[in-house]
N, C-alpha and C positions, 0 to 999 in steps of 0.2 A: 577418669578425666572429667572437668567441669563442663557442663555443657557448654555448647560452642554459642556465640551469635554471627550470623553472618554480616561481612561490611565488605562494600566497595568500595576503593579509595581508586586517585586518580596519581603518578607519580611519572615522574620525568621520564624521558630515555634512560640517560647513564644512569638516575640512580636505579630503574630496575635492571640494567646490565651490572652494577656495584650489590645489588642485591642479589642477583643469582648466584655470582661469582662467591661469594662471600656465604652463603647456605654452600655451596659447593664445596665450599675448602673447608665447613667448618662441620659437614654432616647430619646439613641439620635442611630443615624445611624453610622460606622464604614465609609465609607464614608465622612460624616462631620465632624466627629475629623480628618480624615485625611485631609479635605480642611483647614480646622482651624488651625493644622499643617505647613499647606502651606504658607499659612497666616501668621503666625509668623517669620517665616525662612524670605517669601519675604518681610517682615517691618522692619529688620534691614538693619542697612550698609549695604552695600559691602566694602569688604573688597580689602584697596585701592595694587595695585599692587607695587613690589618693584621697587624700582630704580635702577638698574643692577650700569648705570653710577655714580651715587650717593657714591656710593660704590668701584668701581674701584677710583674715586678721593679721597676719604676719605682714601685709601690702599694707595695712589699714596702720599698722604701729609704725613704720618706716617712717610712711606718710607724714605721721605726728611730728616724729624726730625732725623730718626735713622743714615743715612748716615751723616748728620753734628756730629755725638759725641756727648760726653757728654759737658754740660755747663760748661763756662770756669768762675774760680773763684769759683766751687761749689757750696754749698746752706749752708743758715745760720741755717738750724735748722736739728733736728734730727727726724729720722721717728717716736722718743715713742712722742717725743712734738708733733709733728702733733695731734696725736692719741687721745695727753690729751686735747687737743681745743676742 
């Protein structure tokens, strides 16, 4: 076995009463569902960070669009046709 680290964590009532129960029916230690827990959380992504700049440019081209006006010559269709495509 890997060696251990020790951690104290802090957890609700019920869920350490749902944690007992649940090592209880499964034969296992309360500890080990909690590493197998761990286990799961660190085997997905991460979850990638925003683009702050991404976003300021994409506000900054809007921006553009709205200060030029509206389309000159207007548009040949009507919003219920759009709707019926």
């Amino acid at each position: 076995m890997r060696r251990m680290k020790r951690k104290q964590v802090y957890i609700q009532a019920d869920q350490d009463q749902r944690l007992r129960a649940l090592a209880r029916r499964n034969g296992t230690t309360e500890s080990h569902l909690l590493r197998e827990g761990i286990n799961r959380i660190l085997a997905e992504p991460l979850p990638q960070a925003l683009d702050h700049q991404a976003w300021v440019k994409s506000r900054e081209f809007v921006d553009s669009l709205i200060r030029r006006g509206p389309v000159k010559g207007g548009r040949s269709w009507t919003r219920e046709e759009a709707h019926e495509r």
